[in-house]
Structures are given as structure tokens and as C-alpha cells.
N, C-alpha and C positions, 0 to 999 in steps of 0.2 A: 265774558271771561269767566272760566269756571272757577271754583273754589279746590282749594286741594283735599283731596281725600285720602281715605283709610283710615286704619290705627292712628297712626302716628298724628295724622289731622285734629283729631280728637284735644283738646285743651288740657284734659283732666289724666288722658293717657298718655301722653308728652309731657307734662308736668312731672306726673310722676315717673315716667322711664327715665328722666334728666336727673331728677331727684335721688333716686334708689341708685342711678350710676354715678352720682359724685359721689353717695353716701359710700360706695365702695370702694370707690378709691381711697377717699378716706379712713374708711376702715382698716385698708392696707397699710397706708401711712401708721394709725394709732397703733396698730398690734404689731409693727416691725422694727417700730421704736426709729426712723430712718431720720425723723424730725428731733428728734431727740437733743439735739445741739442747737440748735435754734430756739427749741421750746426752753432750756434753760436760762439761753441769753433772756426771754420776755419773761419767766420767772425772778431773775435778778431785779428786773426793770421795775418787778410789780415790786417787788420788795422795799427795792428805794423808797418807789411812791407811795404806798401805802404803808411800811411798819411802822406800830405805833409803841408806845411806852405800855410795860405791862405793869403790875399791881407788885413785881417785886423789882423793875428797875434800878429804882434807886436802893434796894439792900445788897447789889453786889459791886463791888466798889473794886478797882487795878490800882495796882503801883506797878509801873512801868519805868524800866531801866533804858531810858532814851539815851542819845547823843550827849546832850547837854548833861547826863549825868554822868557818863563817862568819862567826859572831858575837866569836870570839873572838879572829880573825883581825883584824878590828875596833876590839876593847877594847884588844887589847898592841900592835897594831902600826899600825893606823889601816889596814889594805888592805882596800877590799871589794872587788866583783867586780863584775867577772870580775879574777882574781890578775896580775897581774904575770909573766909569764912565768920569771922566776928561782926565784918560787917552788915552781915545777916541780920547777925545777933541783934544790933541795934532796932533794925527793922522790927524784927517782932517780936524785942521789950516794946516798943513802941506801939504795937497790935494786941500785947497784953494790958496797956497800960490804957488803951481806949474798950478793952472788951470786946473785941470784935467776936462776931459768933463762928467766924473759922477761918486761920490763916491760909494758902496753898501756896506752894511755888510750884511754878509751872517750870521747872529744874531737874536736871539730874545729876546729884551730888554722888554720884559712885564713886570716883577716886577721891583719893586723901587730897587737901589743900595744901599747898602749896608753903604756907605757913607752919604744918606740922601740928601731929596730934591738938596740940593746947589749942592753938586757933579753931580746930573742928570743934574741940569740947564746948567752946562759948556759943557756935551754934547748937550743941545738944541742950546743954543746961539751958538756953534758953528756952528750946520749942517744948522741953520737960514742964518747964513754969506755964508757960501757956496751956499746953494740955489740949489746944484742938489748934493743930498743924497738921498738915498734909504733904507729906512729901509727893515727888512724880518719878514714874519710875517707865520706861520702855521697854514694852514685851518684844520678843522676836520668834519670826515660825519656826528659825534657821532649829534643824536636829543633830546637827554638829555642835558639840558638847554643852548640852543640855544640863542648865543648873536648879537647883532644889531653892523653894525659898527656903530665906537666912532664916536661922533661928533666933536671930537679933531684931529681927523684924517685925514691926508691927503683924498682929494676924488681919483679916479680912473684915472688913466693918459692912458686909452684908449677907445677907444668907437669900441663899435660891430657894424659890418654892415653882411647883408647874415644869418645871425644865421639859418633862416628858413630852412636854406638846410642840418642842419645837423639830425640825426633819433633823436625822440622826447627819445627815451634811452642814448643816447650822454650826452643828457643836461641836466639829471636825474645823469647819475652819476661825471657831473664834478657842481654840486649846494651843497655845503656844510654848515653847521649851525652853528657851531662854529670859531673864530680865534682867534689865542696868539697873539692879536695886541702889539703894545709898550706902553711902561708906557706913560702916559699925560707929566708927568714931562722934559720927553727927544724927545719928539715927537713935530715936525717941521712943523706947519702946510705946509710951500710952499716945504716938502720932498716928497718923493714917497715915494710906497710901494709894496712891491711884495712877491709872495707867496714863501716860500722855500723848499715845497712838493717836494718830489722826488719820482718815482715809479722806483722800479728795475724788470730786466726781472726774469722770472722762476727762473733763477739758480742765480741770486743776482747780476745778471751783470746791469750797467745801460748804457744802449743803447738807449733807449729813452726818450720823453721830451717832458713833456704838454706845452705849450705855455699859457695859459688862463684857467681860472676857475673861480667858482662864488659863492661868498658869498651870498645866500639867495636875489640873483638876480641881486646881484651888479658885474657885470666882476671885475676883479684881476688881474694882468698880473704876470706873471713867475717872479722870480728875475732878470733870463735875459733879460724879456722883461723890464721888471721897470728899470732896467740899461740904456736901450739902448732910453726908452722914457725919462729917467732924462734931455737929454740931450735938449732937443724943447719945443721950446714954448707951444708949441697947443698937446692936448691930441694925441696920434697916433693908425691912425684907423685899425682896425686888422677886415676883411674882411673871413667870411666862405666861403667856397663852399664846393661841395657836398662831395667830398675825399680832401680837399686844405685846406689853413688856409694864408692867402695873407695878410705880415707887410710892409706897404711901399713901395708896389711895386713887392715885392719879394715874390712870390709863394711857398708854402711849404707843401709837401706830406704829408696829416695824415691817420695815420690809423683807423680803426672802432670806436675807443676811442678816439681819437681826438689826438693820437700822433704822434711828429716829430724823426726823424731817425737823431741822433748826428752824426755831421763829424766833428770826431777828429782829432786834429791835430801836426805835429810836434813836436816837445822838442823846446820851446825859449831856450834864452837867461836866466841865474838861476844863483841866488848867492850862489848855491849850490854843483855848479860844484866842487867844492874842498872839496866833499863829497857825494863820489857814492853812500854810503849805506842810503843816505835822500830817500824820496819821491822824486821824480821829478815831478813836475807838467810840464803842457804841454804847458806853455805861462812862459813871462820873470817875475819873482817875487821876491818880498823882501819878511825880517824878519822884525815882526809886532816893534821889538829891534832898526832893523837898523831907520827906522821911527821914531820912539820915540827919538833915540837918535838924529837924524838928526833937528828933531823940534826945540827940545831942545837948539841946538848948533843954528839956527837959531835965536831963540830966544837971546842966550846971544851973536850974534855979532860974532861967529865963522864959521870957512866953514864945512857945513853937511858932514855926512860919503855919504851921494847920495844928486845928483845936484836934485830941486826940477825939472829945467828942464829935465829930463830925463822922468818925468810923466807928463810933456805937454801935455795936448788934451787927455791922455789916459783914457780910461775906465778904473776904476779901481776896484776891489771885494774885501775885505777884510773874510778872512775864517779861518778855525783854521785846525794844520796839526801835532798839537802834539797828539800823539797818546793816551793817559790818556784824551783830550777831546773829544772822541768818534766820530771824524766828516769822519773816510776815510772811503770811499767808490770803491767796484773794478769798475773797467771801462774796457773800450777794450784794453786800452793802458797803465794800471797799476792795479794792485790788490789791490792798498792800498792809493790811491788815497786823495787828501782832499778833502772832498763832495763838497766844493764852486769851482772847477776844472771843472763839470757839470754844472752851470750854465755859468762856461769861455768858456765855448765850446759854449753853445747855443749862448751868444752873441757875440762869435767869428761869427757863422754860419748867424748871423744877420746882423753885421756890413759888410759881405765880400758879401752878397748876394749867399754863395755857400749853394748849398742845397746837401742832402743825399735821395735817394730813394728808395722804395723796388720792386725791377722788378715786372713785373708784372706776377700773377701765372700764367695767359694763358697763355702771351707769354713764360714762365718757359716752359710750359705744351708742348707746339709746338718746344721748341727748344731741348726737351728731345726725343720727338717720334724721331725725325731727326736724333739726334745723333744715340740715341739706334737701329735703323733701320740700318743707315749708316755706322756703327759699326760693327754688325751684316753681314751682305752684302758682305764689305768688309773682315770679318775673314772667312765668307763663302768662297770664288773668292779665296782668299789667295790659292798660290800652294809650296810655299818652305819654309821655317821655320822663314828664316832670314827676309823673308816679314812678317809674322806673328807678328814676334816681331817687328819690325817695326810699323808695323800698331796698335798692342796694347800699344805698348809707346806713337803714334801719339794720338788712338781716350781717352788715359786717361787722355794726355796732355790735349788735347781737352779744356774738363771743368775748368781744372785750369786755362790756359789762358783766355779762356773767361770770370770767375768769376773777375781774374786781370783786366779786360780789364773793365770790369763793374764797377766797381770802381771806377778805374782812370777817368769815366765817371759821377760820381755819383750815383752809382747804384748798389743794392745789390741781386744780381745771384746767389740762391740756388746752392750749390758749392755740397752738398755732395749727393742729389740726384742723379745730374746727374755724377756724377763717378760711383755709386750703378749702375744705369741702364745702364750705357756705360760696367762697367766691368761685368754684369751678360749678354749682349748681347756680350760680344766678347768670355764668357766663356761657356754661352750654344752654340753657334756657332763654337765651336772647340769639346764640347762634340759630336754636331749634326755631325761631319764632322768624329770625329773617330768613332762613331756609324753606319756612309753607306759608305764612299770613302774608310775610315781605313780598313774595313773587308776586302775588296777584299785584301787589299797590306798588311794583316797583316797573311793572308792566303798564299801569297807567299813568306814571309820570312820566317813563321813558318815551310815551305818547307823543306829548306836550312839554319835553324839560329842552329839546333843541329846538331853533330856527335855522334854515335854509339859507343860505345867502341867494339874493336876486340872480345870483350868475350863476349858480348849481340849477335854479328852477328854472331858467331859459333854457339850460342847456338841456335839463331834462324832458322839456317840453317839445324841444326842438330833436333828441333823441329821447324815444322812453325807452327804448333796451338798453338805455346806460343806466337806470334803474335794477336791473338783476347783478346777479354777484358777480364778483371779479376785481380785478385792479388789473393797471399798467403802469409804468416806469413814469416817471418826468423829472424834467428837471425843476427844481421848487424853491422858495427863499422862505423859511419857517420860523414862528415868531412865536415866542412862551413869554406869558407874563403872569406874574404874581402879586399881587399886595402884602407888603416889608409888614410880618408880625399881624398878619390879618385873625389869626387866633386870638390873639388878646382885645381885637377891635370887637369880634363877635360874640367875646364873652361879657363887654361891655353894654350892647346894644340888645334891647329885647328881639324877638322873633321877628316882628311885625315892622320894625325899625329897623331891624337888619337887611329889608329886603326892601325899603327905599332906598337903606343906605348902597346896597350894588346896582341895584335900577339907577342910580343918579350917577353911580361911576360906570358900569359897564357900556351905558347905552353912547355916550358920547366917544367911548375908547373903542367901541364897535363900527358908530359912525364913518369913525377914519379911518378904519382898514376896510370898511367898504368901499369906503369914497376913490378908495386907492385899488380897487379891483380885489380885494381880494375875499378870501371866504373862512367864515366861523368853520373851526375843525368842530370844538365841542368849547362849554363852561364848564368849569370844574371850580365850584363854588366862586370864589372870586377871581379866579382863574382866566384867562383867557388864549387859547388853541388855535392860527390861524395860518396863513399860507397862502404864496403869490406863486403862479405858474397852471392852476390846476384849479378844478375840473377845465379851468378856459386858462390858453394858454399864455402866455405874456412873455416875447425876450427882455424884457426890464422889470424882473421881477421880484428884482435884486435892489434897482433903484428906489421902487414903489414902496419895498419892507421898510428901504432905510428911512425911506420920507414918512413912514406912516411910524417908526421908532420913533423918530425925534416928535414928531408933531402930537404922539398922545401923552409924552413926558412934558412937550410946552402945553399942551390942553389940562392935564392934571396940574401942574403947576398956578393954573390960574384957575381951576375949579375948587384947590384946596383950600384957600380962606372959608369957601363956604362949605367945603365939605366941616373944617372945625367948630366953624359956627354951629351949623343945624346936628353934627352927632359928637361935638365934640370930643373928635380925634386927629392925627396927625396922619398924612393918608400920601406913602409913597408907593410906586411900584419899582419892582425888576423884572425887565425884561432883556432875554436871550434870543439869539438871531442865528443861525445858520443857512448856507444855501448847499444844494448839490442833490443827487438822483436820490428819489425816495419813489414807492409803491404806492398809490393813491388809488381810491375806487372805493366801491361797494362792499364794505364786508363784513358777514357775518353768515345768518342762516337765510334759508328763505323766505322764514315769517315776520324776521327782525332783522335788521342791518344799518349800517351806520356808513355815510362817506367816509373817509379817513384817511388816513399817512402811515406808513410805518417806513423806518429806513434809521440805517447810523447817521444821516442828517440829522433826523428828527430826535434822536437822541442826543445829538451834539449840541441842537440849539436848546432841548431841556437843560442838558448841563451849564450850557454858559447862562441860563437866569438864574441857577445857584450858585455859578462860580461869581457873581457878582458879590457875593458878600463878603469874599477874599478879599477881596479889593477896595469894598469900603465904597462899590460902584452899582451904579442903577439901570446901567445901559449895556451891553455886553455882546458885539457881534464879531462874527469868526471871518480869517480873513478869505473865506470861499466866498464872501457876500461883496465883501471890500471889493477882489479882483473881480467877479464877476459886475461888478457896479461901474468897472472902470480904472477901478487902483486911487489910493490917497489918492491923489495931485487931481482926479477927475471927478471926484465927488460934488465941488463947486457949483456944477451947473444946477446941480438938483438941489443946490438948497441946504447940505449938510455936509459938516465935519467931522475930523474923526482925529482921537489921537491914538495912538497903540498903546496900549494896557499891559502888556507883554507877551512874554513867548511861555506856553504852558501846556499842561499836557491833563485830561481831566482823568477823572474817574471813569476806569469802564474803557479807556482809549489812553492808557499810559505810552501805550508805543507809537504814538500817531501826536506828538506834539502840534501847536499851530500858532501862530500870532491870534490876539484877539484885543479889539479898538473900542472905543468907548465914541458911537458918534454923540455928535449936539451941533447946535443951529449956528451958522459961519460967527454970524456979532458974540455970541459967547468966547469962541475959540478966539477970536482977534480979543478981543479982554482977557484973557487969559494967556496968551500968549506969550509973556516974559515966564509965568509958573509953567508951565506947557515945556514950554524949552528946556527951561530946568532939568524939570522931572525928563524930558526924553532923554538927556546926555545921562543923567543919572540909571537909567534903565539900558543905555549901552555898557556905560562901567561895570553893571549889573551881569550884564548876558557876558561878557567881558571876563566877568570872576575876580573881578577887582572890587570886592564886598566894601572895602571900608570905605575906599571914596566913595562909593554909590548912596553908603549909608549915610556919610557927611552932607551929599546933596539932600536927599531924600529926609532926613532930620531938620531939615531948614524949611523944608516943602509939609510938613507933617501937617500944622496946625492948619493951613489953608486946601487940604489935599489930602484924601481919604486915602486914593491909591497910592500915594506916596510912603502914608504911614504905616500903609499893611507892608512893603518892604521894608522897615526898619527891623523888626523881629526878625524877618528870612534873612536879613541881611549877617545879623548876629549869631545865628546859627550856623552861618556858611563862616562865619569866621570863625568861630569857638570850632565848626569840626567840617574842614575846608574840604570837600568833596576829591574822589581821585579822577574824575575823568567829567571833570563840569563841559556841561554842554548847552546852558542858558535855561535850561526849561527849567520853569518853575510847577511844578508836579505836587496836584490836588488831592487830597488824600481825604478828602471830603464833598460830596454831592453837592452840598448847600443846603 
């Protein structure tokens, strides 16, 4: 037997043509962005699992305007909302009175309140005292009447330096004409101000974050930036370059549009914990309630429900997280998030110095050819199975660690590219490998992987030009059988153990379909392929199937204590029966050929050893074999019973319905005989269309009676949506 040649024969030239063409594909994939939606969902993923607490976590601190604060705001004091402007005020006397190093609301107080000038003035006077407050303010592109900033308004608490480096389309689209500045009445001149724009990616996630924008020339800073400049004397200068965006030192990746890559972080410290079903945000936070009331108690001389000391030095944002005021937003690390949680992050990511970045595509581009190659290569070289697997769990690990490892780095590592291209390079490299090494080794099992039955080699010996190609008609009774979950038996049992364990079962369930005339079609693992009528002919060939059904279901039955013993497993089969014309003979080439069947018999009795699982049944023959056996009432003689299973119509032959019977051995049937009965009247009411009686029967018959149980569900379905032109079939809508 020759080896195969050429090119492609080659190990190291297959390896790598396998390799360089999944690297391409992939390549296609990473530069068309087409993965792009998928690769975020495993970015969120990583984020859960991996974000950690950064070095400025615990200095940015929320007060959050929950549910419970709305409500309760309500019950004691009668205010709903939108609050009264004073009650502000308390909040941040209360943020002056701990020191905090910079209040924000994540608010836009544009219109007057509702209470009238005086009520706004006690939020001005207050944020005046405090002196590092931040109002939020919302830009708009719209250039339909485009307004100037107020001259009431704070000026800009940063200054640009580099700008020139970024492309003159950058700065076109972060210039906008409109903003919801604050009303004059509550507006502080020595406060800040910051935008509260938020952009979310594609699919609604917010992963990223403008740092600066410009009102009609005037820079803006984020709310996070305006947080984190409340806190200095002197404007803070925020520096472009060409891909960077540089606040104080701290270098920060943008991309084309001028955004930064959020690194979220941890779960703090929540006064929430003693309710898992809240929002969690991601930093430690009060109830905008617990604040108000703590003020308050300040005020009259009592001790707060929180020490003001606990918000020492802290940044603080105040935002809203009841869900009726429309503020949550998803994130990597929550679906339902409260939108001022995105600015906690940015100024988390400020105050810590930790930056987030996005690898870089080239080097993506270079680290996939590597893999995909190396991949590739190595499944080429591969010689025994167990390295195989091996090496395809090593190179799919691969990506994953190294996406982890990016990360924990700062760094975000196209994750689902490179698994695309690692597993289409280890799976065309196993296709390339059974398509040239396979042939030769699959040509000398084909050798020796069948036996003949003694009645094929008579006959061939007695004709040897029925040896050359061809077929002719016969009539045939065809038998498929399976072993129920025989995957999870093989994945149990070693190599070597697996192949006593079918030696011990095939060899006696072979036996007696010889015994009975007839002849091995083919094995198919634990499979077994056989057929009465043919190459030698038989008129009871129908009888012989039935006799040799029942008889290897009564032989396994009593070889299974020992099959559990010595492989300990449970060890049933199904098998399917059909009879009628099918094509038998010699077919294939002239250097290789195989006896065989083909014919819609032979499909029909495939399908009834999977329609057995419908039914909760192990035995399954159509009634071509029944009548051709004689009919019920004649089965007797031969040794076997039979009850009818139903009327049904399989896959592949919906239009071609047929009864099909479950035989077994007379003394079972006469023991079962009161449930037998049962169940047949119930399978008339059934075919009947009288669903609920049937179901009545059938629910009584359930716990001692597989088939009985599998129509209770069909039963419920025909009664919840009662068919318009029932005709009994019960129609499969699954192989098995």
C-alpha cells in the first residue's frame, strides 16, 4: 500500500498551508471587526472575573437617590420629586462639614425649582461655602439655536495643551453648540462644571469615556474630569497627543474619537449589602435618605446615622439609582447600573493612575499568525490521540490565558478571534491529516474491521461472480440495533476495556442472528446492521428477525448483571425492525466493495431503533414485518408477542404513516396482560382524538409503562391545541 505523496504529503508543508489559511481567515475576521459583538460580551466576562480594587477605590465615594429614598422622603416629610432645591443644600452642608475633597452632582439643574428663587439660593449659598462642587451640564450637536456660555457660569477648570495632534475630524466631532447649563439662581460662580454625555458602545454597553469636549471652542471636562479638578487650585492641564490624552501626568490611550477604555473596578464597601436584589454599584455608597437624615441630626445636636468622618478627603458624586428616574445604565460589570457609576469609574481611573488599553491590532495580527501556525503544526506532528487532545485543549487555552493575562496587565486582547483561528487551524489540520495519513490506515482496517457471515461465503463460494459489483431487489426483514447512551459507556471505560466490553456483548447478539440465518450487514461501533432474506433467500424472513429481536433482548437481559459487574454499567439496547424490497449486493469500486442494503426499508427500520426513545421502548418493528410474519393473532407459533405502540409517521416518511409493535416473549405478554389491555383501549381513544380520556388511561399506566408515559405530554398538547383534521398519527419530529 503506497504512502501518499506530493506537496501536500509533506508534514511541515500541510502544517503550514493549514496554518497560514486559518491565520487568514482570521485575519479577515480581526480587521472587519465582524466579531466585534461577541468579543465584547467575553470582554464584560473578563471584567466580572477579573476587576480588582485600585489604590484610589475607596476615595470615591456615591450618594445615591434610591427608591427607598424617594419613598421615604414622602412618608416623613411629604416632598416628592423632583426635591426642592434645599434639600440639596443639606446634602452638601453635610459634604462641607466631612471635607470631602470634591462634591458632584451628576444633575442638571437648568430650570428654576419649583419652590422659587429662595429655595434655589440655599442650594447656591451652600455650594458657595463648600467651594469644590461641581455641577453637570449636557452638551448638544443640535445647530438649531445655538447658545453661548452663561456669563454666570463657572469658566473652565482646564486648559488644552497638543490639541494640534489630534485629525482635524476629532475636533469637528467633540465641538458642540448647545448646553442645559444650571439655572443662575443655584449656580456658584467658584463651582465647576462638567459634561454628563455619556456615549455607549454598539450594543448599549458603556465601555468607553470622552474625557473633554467643547462647547463652541470653549474645552469642557467630563464630569469625571471636573470632579477630580474641583479638587486644585489651578486649572488642570490635560495634554493631547497623537493616540493619548495626558491629565497630570497620567498617560491615557484614545481611540480615533478621542476615547478612553473604563477600568472597572471591584464591588466596595455598600450599604446595600443587606439587599442583594439592589443595584450594586462598584465603589462604597450611601442613601441620598441616610445623608439627609444624618445632616439633619447634625444640625439638631444628635449623632448622624454616618460619621461625616467616613467622607473625609473623599470624592464624592451624587446620582440617581431609582429606577422610575431613568438614570441605569449597563456596564461591563452590571446591566442596570446607575449612570453616575461611569463617571465613578473614570475618576476612579484618574485618581489611581491605572489605565485600561486596547492591544494593539498589529501586534493582535502577529500574535494570531503564531498561534494559528503553531497550532496547526503541532496537530499536523501529533501521532496518538491522547496528544491530540492534549494539544487542542493546550493551543485553545492558549487565548484565553493570554486575553487573562492582558488584562491583569491593562490590556485588551481580541479573545475571540484568536480561538476562531486557533480552532479552525487545529480542525483543518486533523481534517488534512484524515484526508492523506488516514487513507492508508483506514484501508487496512477496512481490511479486517468486517466478517462475512458463513452464508455470504457459501454462497460466494458456490457463485464467485457474485463477488463483482452490482445489486438486485429482494425482499428483506432488517434489523438496527444500538446501545441506549453507549457514549457515556465509552467514555467511562479505557481503550483496551472498551473492546472486551463489545466483544462480550456483540459476540452473543451476533450469534443469534446467525443462528437464525441471517447475515452481519456491517459494525458500527457498538452498533449492529443485519438482514433476513438475502444474499440466501428465506420466505420467513420476517419470522426469523422477530425470533432473533426478542431472543437478543432475552440474551442481554441475562448477560447484564455481568456486563455491570466486570464494566460496571447499565447496558440496554434499541433495536428497529423493518421488512419490504430493498437493493442488496456488491457495492462499491472494483478494488474495495462492501455487501450491503440500501432501500426506504432500510431506512425505516433505522428510524424505528430511534423512534424507540419516544416511547420510552427498546424493541420497535413496523407492521410490514407483523403482516409479513403472519399478522398479530399468528405470531404464536413462533415464539413471540407483540403489542402495538402506535400509529406514527417518522422522519424522512411523514407522508407514509404505519402502525409499529413492540414484540416480547408470549409469558411476558400474558403477565402483563391486564396493563397491555389498558394501555391498547387508551391508544384507541388516542387515535380516536379523544385526548383526555386517553390521557386518564394512560396517567394511571405511566409509572409501570414507559410507552404509556410518553403519551401523556402528546396527550396535553392535543388538548391545549386540538388539531383540525386529526387522523391518529403521531408524527416524529425527531430521528432519535
Amino acid at each position: 500500500m503506497a504512502k501518499g505523496s506530493g506537496f501536500f504529503s509533506s508534514k511541515l508543508a500541510r502544517g503550514g498551508i493549514v496554518g497560514l489559511a486559518a491565520a487568514a481567515i482570521g485575519l479577515a475576521f480581526l480587521f472587519t471587526g465582524v466579531l466585534d459583538g461577541l468579543e465584547n460580551t467575553t470582554w464584560d466576562l473578563r471584567v466580572r472575573l477579573l476587576a480588582q480594587r485600585s489604590s484610589a477605590t475607596d476615595d470615591v465615594v456615591l450618594i445615591l437617590v434610591d427608591q427607598q429614598s424617594l419613598d421615604l422622603a414622602i412618608e416623613e416629610y411629604a416632598i416628592s420629586w423632583p426635591w426642592p432645591r434645599s434639600v440639596y443644600s443639606y446634602i452638601i452642608d453635610f459634604c462641607r462639614e466631612a471635607n470631602v475633597a470634591s462634591l458632584t452632582f451628576d444633575l442638571i439643574l437648568q430650570d428654576q425649582g419649583a419652590a422659587g428663587p429662595g429655595d434655589d439660593n440655599a442650594l447656591l449659598y451652600a455650594a458657595e461655602a463648600l467651594d469644590r462642587f461641581v455641577y453637570g451640564t449636557q452638551l448638544d450637536l443640535s445647530s438649531d439655536n445655538p447658545n453661548d456660555w452663561p456669563d454666570y457660569a463657572p469658566g473652565s477648570s482646564i486648559q488644552i495643551s497638543g490639541g494640534d495632534a489630534l485629525p482635524e475630524d476629532a475636533w469637528d466631532d467633540m465641538q458642540f453648540n448647545r448646553g442645559a447649563f444650571p439655572h443662575p439662581d443655584v449656580t456658584a460662580p467658584n463651582g465647576g462644571i462638567g459634561f454628563v454625555n455619556g456615549d455607549n458602545d454598539a450594543d448599549g454597553v458603556y465601555r468607553h469615556y470622552r474625557l473633554v469636549m467643547f462647547h463652541r471652542g470653549r474645552p469642557v471636562p467630563s464630569l469625571a474630569v471636573a470632579a477630580y479638578a474641583a479638587r486644585a487650585d489651578d486649572s488642570v492641564v490635560v495634554e493631547y497627543g497623537t493616540n493619548s490624552i495626558t491629565i497630570d501626568g497620567t498617560e491615557f490611550p484614545i481611540d480615533s474619537d478621542g476615547y478612553v477604555l473604563l477600568k472597572y473596578t471591584t464591588v466596595g464597601d455598600s450599604d446595600h449589602a443587606d439587599n442583594p436584589e439592589a443595584v450594586q454599584p462598584r465603589h462604597t455608597s450611601y442613601t441620598a435618605w441616610d445623608i439627609l437624615q444624618s445632616a439633619l441630626a447634625l444640625q439638631g445636636g444628635v449623632e448622624p446615622v454616618i460619621d461625616p468622618a467616613d467622607l473625609e478627603g473623599k470624592y464624592v458624586l451624587l446620582g440617581l439609582e431609582a429606577a422610575g428616574l431613568f438614570d441605569l445604565r449597563p456596564t461591563s460589570v452590571d446591566s442596570r447600573a446607575p449612570g453616575v457609576t461611569v463617571h465613578a469609574t473614570m475618576l476612579d481611573n484618574l485618581l489611581s493612575g491605572e489605565v485600561m488599553r486596547d492591544f494593539s491590532v498589529w501586534a493582535t495580527a502577529v500574535l494570531l499568525v503564531i498561534l494559528t501556525v503553531g497550532a496547526a503544526m503541532a496537530a499536523t506532528y501529533a501521532s496518538k490521540t491522547i496528544s491530540e487532545v492534549l494539544l487542542m485543549l493546550g493551543f485553545l487555552a492558549g487565548p484565553v490565558l493570554l486575553a487573562g493575562g492582558a488584562y491583569m496587565i491593562g490590556a485588551w486582547l481580541q479573545l475571540v478571534v484568536l480561538l476562531i483561528a486557533v480552532f479552525l487551524a487545529l480542525a483543518a489540520a486533523n481534517v488534512a491529516n484524515y484526508a492523506t495519513e488516514g487513507a492508508a490506515k483506514r484501508q487496512i482496517r477496512g481490511m479486517f474491521g468486517r466478517y462475512l457471515s458463513p452464508a455470504v461465503i457459501s454462497q460466494l463460494e458456490e457463485n464467485p461472480e457474485a463477488a463483482g459489483l452490482g445489486g438486485k431487489e429482494a425482499e428483506i426483514t432488517i434489523f438496527f440495533s444500538d446501545i441506549q447512551k453507549f457514549s457515556v459507556i465509552a467514555t467511562k471505560l479505557d481503550a483496551d476495556v472498551l473492546v472486551s466490553f463489545l466483544n462480550l456483548y456483540l459476540t452473543p447478539m451476533t450469534n443469534v442472528i446467525l443462528d437464525e440465518g441471517g447475515g452481519i450487514d456491517k459494525y458500527e461501533g457498538d452498533a449492529i446492521i443485519a438482514q433476513w432474506g438475502a444474499p440466501i433467500e428465506h420466505e420467513d424472513h420476517a419470522q426469523r428477525g422477530l425470533r432473533s429481536m426478542v431472543k437478543c433482548q432475552t440474551l442481554l437481559e441475562e448477560l447484564r448483571p455481568q456486563l455491570r459487574e466486570q464494566f460496571g454499567v447499565e447496558v440496554y439496547q434499541r433495536i428497529g425492525m423493518s421488512s419490504g424490497p430493498a437493493i442488496v449486493g456488491n457495492m462499491g469500486s472494483d478494488l474495495r466493495f462492501d455487501y450491503t442494503m440500501i432501500g426506504k426499508a432500510v431506512n425505516l427500520a433505522a428510524r424505528l431503533e430511534g423512534a424507540n426513545k419516544a416511547f420510552g421502548a427498546f424493541s420497535m418493528v413496523s407492521e410490514y414485518t407483523i403482516d409479513k410474519a403472519g399478522g398479530v393473532d399468528g405470531l404464536g407459533q413462533i415464539g413471540v408477542a407483540v403489542r402495538e405502540l402506535g400509529y406514527i409517521a417518522v422522519v424522512g416518511m411523514e407522508n407514509e404513516p404505519l402502525r409499529v409493535y413492540e414484540p416480547m416473549q408470549p409469558d411476558e405478554h400474558e403477565k402483563r396482560s391486564s396493563a397491555l389491555a389498558a394501555y391498547d383501549q387508551g391508544l384507541k381513544l388516542f387515535q380516536a382524538g379523544q385526548f383526555s380520556d386517553a390521557k386518564a388511561i394512560f396517567e394511571r399506566l405511566a409509572e409501570v409503562d414507559p410507552a404509556a408515559a410518553s403519551y401523556v405530554p402528546r396527550c396535553d398538547t392535543l388538548i391545549a391545541k386540538p388539531p383540525a383534521d386529526w387522523n391518529g398519527v403521531w408524527v416524529l419530529t425527531e430521528k432519535g
